[in-house]
C-alpha positions in Angstrom: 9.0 322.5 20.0 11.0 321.0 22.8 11.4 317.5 23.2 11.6 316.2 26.6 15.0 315.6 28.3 16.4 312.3 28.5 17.4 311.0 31.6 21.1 310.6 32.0 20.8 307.9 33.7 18.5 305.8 32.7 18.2 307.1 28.8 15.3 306.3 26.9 15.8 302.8 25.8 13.9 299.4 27.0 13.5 298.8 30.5 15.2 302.2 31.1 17.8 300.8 29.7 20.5 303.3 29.2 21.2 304.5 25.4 25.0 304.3 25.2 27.9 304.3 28.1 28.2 308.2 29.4 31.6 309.7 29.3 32.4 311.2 32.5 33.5 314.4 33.3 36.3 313.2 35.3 37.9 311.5 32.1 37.4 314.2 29.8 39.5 316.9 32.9 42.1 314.3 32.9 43.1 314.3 29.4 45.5 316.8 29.4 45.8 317.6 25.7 42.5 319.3 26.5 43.2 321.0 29.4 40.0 322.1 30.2 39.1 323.1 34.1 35.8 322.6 36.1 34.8 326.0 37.8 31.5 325.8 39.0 28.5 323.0 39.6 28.9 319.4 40.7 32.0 317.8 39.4 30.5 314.6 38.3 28.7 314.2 35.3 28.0 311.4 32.3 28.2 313.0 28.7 26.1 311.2 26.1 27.2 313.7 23.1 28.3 317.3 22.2 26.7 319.7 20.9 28.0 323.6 19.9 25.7 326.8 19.9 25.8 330.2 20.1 22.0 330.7 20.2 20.1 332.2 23.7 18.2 329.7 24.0 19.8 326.0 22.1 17.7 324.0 24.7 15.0 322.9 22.1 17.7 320.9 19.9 18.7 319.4 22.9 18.0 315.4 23.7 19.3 315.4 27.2 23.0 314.2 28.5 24.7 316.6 26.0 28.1 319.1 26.8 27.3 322.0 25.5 30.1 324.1 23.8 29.7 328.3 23.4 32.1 331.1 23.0 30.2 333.1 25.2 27.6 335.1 22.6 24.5 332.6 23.8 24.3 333.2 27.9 25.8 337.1 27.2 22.7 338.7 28.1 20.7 336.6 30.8 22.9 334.1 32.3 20.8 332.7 34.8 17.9 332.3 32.2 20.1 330.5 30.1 22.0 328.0 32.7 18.2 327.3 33.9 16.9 326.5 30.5 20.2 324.2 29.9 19.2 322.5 32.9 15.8 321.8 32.3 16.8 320.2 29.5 18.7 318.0 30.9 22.7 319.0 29.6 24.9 316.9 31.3 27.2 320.2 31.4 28.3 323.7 30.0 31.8 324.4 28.4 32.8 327.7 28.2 35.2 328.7 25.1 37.7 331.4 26.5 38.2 334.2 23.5 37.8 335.7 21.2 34.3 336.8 22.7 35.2 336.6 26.5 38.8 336.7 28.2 37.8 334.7 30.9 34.6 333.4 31.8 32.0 335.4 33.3 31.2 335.7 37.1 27.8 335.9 36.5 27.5 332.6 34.6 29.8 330.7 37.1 27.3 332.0 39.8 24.2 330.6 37.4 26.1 327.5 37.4 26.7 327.0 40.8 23.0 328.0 41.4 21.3 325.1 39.0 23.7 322.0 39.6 25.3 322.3 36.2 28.7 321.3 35.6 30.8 324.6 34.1 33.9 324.0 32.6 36.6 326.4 30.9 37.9 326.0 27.7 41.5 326.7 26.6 41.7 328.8 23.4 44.1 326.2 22.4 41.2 323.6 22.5 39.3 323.6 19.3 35.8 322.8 19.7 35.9 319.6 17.7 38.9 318.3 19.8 36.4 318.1 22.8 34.1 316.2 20.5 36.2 313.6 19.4 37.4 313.2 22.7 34.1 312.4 23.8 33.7 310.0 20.6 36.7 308.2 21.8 35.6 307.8 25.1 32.4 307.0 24.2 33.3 303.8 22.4 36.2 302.7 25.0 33.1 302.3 26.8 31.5 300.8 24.8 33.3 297.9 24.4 34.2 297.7 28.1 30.7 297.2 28.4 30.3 294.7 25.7 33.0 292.5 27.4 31.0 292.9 30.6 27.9 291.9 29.0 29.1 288.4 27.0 31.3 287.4 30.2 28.2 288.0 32.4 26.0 285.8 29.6 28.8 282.9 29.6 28.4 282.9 33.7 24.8 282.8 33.7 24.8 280.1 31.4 27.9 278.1 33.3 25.2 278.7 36.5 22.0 277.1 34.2 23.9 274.0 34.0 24.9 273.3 38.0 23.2 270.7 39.4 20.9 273.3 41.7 20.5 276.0 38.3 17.7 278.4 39.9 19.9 279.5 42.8 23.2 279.6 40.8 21.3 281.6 38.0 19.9 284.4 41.0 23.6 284.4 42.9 25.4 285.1 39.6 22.6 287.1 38.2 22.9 289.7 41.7 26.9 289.2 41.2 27.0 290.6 37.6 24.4 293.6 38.0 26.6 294.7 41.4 23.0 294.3 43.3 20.2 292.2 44.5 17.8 290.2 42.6 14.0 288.7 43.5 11.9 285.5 42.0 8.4 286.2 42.2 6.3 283.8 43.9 8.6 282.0 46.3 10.7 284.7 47.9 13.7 283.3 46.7 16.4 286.0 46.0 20.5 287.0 46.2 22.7 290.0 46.8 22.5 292.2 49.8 19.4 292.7 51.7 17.4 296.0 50.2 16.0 298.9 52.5 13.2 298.6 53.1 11.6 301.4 50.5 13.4 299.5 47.8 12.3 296.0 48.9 8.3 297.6 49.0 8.7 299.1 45.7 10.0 296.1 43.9 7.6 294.1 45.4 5.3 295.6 43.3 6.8 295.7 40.4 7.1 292.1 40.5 3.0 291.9 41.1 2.6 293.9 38.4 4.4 292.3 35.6 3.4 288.8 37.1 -0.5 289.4 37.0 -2.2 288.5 33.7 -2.5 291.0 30.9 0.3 292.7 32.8 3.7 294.6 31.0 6.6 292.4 29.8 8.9 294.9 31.5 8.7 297.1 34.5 10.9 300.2 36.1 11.2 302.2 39.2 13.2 304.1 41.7 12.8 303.7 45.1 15.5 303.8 48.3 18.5 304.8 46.5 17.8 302.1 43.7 17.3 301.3 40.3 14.4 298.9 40.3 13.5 296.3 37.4 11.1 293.8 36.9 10.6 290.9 34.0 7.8 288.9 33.4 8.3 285.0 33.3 5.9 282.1 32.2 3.6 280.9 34.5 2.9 284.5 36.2 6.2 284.3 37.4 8.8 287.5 37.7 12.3 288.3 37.9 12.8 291.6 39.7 16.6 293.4 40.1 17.5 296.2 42.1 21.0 298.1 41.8 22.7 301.0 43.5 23.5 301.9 39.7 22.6 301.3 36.4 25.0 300.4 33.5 24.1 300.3 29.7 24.4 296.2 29.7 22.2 295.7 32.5 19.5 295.0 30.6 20.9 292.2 28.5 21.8 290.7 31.3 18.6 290.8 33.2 16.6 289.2 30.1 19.4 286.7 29.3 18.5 285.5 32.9 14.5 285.6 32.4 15.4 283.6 29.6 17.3 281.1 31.6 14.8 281.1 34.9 12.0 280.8 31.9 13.1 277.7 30.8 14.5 276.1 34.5 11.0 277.2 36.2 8.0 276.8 33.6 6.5 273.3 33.4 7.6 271.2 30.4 7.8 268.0 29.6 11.1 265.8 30.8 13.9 266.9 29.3 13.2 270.1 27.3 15.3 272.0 30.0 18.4 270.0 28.9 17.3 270.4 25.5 17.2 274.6 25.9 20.1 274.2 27.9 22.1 272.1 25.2 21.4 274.4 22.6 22.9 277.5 24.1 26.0 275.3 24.8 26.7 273.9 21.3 25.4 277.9 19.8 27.1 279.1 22.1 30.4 279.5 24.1 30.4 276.9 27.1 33.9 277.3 27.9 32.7 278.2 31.5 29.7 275.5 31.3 31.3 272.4 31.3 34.3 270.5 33.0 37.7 270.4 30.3 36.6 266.6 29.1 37.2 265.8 26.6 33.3 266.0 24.9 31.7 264.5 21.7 29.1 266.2 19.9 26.0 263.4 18.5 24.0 263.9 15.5 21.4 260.9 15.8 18.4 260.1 13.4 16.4 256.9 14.4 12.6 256.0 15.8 13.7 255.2 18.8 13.2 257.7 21.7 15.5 259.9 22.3 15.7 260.0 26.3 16.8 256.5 25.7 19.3 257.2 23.7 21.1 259.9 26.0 20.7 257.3 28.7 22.5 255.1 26.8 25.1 257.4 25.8 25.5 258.6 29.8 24.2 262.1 29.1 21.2 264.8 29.7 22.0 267.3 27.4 20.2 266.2 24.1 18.2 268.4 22.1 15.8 266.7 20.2 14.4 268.3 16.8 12.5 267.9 13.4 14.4 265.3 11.5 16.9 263.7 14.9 18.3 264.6 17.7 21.8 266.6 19.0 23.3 265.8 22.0 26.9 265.8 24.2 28.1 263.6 26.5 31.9 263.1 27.9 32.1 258.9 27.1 32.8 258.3 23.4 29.4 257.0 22.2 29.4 253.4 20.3 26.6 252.5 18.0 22.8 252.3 19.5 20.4 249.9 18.2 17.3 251.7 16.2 19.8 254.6 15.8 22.9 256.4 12.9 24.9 258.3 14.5 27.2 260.9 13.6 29.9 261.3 16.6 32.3 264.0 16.4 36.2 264.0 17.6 36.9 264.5 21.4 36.6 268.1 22.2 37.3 270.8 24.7 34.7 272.6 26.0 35.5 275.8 23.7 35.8 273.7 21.0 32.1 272.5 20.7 30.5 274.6 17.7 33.2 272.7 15.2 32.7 269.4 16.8 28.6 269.8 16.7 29.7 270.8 12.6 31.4 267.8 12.4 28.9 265.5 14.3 26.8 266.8 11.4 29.1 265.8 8.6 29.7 262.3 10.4 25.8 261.5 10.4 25.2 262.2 6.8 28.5 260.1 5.9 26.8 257.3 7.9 23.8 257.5 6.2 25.3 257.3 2.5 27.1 254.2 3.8 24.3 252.7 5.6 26.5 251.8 8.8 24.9 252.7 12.4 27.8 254.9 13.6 30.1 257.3 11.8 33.2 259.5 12.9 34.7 262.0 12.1 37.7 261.4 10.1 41.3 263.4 10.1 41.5 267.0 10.5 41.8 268.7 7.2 40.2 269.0 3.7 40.8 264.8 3.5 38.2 264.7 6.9 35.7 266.2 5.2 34.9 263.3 2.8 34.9 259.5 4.2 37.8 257.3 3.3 35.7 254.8 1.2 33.8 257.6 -0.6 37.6 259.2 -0.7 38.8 256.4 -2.6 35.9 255.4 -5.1 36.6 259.4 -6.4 39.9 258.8 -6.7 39.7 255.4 -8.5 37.2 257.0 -11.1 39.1 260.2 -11.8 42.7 258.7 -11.9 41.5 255.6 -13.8 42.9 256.3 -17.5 46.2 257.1 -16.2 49.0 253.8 -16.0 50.7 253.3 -12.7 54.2 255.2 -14.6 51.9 258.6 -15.5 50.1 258.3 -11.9 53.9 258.5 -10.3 55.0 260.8 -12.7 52.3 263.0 -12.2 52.6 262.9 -8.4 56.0 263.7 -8.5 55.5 266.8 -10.5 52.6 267.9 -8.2 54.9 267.6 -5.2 57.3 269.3 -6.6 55.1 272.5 -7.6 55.5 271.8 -11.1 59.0 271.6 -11.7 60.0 270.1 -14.7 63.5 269.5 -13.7 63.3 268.7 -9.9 60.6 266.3 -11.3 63.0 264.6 -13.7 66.2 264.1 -10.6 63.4 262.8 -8.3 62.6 260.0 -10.8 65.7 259.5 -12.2 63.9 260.3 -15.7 64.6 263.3 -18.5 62.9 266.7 -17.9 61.6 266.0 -21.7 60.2 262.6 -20.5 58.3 264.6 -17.4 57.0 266.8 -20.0 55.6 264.4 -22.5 53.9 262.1 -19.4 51.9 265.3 -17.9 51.3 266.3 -21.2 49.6 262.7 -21.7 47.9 263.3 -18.3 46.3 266.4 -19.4 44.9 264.6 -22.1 43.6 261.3 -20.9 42.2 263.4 -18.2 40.7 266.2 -20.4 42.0 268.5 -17.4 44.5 271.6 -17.7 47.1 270.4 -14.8 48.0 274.4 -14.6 45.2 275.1 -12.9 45.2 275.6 -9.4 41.8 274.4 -9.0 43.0 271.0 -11.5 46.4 270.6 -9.2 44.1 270.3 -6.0 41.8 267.8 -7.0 44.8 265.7 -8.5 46.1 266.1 -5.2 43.9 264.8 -3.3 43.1 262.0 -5.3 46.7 260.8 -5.7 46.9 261.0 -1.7 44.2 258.5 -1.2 45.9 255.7 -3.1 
């Protein structure tokens, strides 16, 4: 039983969002390895897959947006029949195999072509079938990630634009900038991109009703004056509504990354849960394009004291308060808050922010073991992990049955990666003498000094005297 086409264009996915990136004809006639040659029916064309057959009538395994591949056996008899059945299934084109069946493809089927708007092009007996397919895998995911990199650089803008000081406005103008069209807030007229004829405008004026009544869809598609229309439902009745002269595969993240957005900047809330929202997506994130170069601390706060007071007091908006504390970023370097333990992080660059909200974290729960109302974060490397005092107490207890003459001697031969007689000139001592002392050290400290795992915590222990 035939399955119905899929629409090139629009594919069959959410929103009529389109399933993967076409290949286009044009790329697949300039890859000379190929060589194959369009000879009949439009010469533009997106390819979604290929598929080979040598049946009359493959149309019922088709799913719409394929090239199909034949030697020449399937259209032999009734050409027109078969181009028309090809077409109203929705091939995205025909490629014609030149021998062993057919020297040179048939008039008749050019003619068919020509007649149904379906793209016919030759292929060299040179070209085996599965070259053309790989090709089109190829191509397929260059696009792919071309489209990918569209998408997260279009998310990063949009979320630069939700923290301007005018966000609804910046959201819509960069929104309309990253789709290549024009986009609509429903109620309120307020809207960006180029002004829509007027059969567009109509149309997605009704979408937006639609989704924005209650009980209406999340989601909402049309075509209407040479555009691809979209509408998404917001809280509060309200809609987002794009229109483009095209439609490509990303479009759709896009679009609901900014419902998300115009969501949260539009619905009533209490006082700050927008800056919350928004401070969240920065610090999960990538705010590289959000935020001016700083530097920026990341705060982990617990306290009872509330928590708009605190950001005051730290000379910020963007806190995000939660079960158990509060988050938040400022640009000053915070100092301790009455009521409050903080964990600050180290001054940070705006792409930096996921490491110093992980070690704002660390920083809080250091302050908390030690009591004291602010805590930062220590040194880069494994040393900042730990606090100094804590640091030092572990040290103290593991070194502890070692004299001050095995703690040197075993330092020496740790620094020295375990040479025995680098160890000794470095000291001024007998390699014999080495041995005996880290032989004594392995014992008082029932540890096996050759193990990697042994060495490292020695390490780090000797360091922090």
């Amino acid at each position: 039983m035939p399955v119905a086409p899929r629409d090139p264009e629009y594919g069959n996915g959410p929103a009529g969002e389109p399933l993967t990136p076409p290949v286009l004809l044009a790329s697949l006639l300039a890859d000379r390895e190929l060589g194959l040659r369009h000879l009949a029916g439009p010469a533009a064309a997106g390819v979604h897959g290929v598929h080979a057959s040598e049946m009359p009538d493959p149309s019922p395994y088709l799913l719409g947006g394929e090239l199909l591949l034949t030697a020449g056996a399937g259209p032999a008899e009734d050409p027109d029949g078969y181009v028309a059945r090809l077409a109203g299934a929705g091939a995205a084109a025909l490629g014609f195999g030149v021998a062993p069946v057919h020297e040179e493809v048939p008039a008749a089927l050019a003619e068919a072509c020509a007649r149904h708007g379906l793209p016919l092009l030759e292929v060299p007996p040179r070209t085996p079938f599965s070259a053309v397919a790989r090709a089109v895998g190829r191509l397929t995911a260059e696009a792919r990630t071309r489209e990918l990199r569209r998408t997260t650089e279009a998310q990063q803008a949009l979320a630069a634009a939700a923290a301007r000081p005018d966000p609804v406005p910046a959201v819509l103008a960069r929104l309309a900038a990253s789709l290549g069209g024009s986009v609509a807030l429903w109620p309120g007229g307020r809207t960006a991109g180029p002004e829509l004829p007027a059969p567009a405008r109509e149309a997605l004026s009704a979408l937006l009703a639609r989704v924005g009544r209650e009980g209406g869809p999340a989601t909402a598609t049309d075509r209407a004056g040479g555009h691809h229309l979209a509408a998404y439902a917001l809280a509060g009745r309200a809609a987002l509504g794009t229109a483009t002269p095209a439609r490509a595969p990303g479009d759709h993240t896009v679009a609901s990354v900014a419902a998300v957005l115009l969501t949260l900047l539009t619905a009533e809330r209490p006082a700050g849960a927008e800056a919350a929202a928004l401070t969240r997506l920065l610090l999960d994130g990538d705010p590289a394009a959000a935020l001016t170069a700083g530097p920026w601390y990341a705060v982990h706060a617990r306290g009872s004291g509330d928590p708009q007071a605190l950001a005051a007091a730290l000379g910020t908006v963007l806190l995000d308060p939660h079960e158990g504390g509060v988050r938040l970023l400022t640009d000053r370097e915070p100092g301790a808050q009455p009521g409050w333990r903080l964990g600050v992080s180290a001054p940070a660059a705006p792409d930096a922010l996921a490491a110093a909200d992980a070690q704002a974290g660390r920083a809080l729960q250091r302050a908390e073991a030690a009591r004291t109302p602010l805590a930062r974060h220590a040194d880069a490397g494994f040393a900042g992990l730990v606090g100094r005092a804590e640091a030092r107490a572990h040290a103290e207890a593991l070194l502890g049955p070692l004299s001050p003459a095995l703690r040197e001697t075993l330092r020496a031969w740790l620094a020295h990666h375990g040479s025995w007689d680098r160890t000794a000139a470095a000291l001024g001592i007998h390699r014999n003498t080495v041995r005996q002392r880290v032989a004594r050290c392995a014992v008082l400290l029932e540890r096996d000094p050759d193990d990697p795992d042994v060495r490292m915590e020695l390490w780090f222990a000797l360091r922090q005297e």
